[in-house]
C-alpha positions, 0 to 999 in steps of 0.5 A: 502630203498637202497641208491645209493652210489654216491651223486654228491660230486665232481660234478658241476651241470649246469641248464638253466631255469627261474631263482633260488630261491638262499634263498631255504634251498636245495641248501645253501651253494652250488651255485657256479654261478647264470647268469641271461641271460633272466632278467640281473641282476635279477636271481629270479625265478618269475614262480618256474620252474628253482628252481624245476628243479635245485631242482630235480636234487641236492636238498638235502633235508633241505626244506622237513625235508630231505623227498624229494632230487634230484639225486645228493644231494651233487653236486653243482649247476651253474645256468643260 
């Protein structure tokens, strides 16, 4: 299957949602900034959507055996 070359290693990605699973294997090593604005204190991701978006856009694979990943799976990640 074709690869697109470009993987997001230089890129910083910012996502606004519910909160994080920060344990979640896809994005090890590679948050660079949780606040949580809706819970101060608190960046969990209690419903999973936050954790699914920021999963699409740069999961990189190491929670499904690298089967599934985002479209940068390199970038790293600055969530809010």
């Amino acid at each position: 299957a074709f690869q697109f070359p470009l993987q997001g290693d230089t890129e910083i990605i910012g996502v606004a949602d519910t909160g994080l699973d920060a344990t979640h294997p896809d994005f090890a090593r590679r948050v660079v900034g949780l606040v949580p604005l809706g819970r101060p204190g608190d960046p969990s991701d209690p419903h999973g959507h936050g954790t699914h978006v920021a999963g699409s856009a740069l999961g990189d694979g190491a929670g499904a055996g690298g089967a599934i990943r985002g479209t940068a799976p390199r970038a790293r990640l600055f969530l809010q």
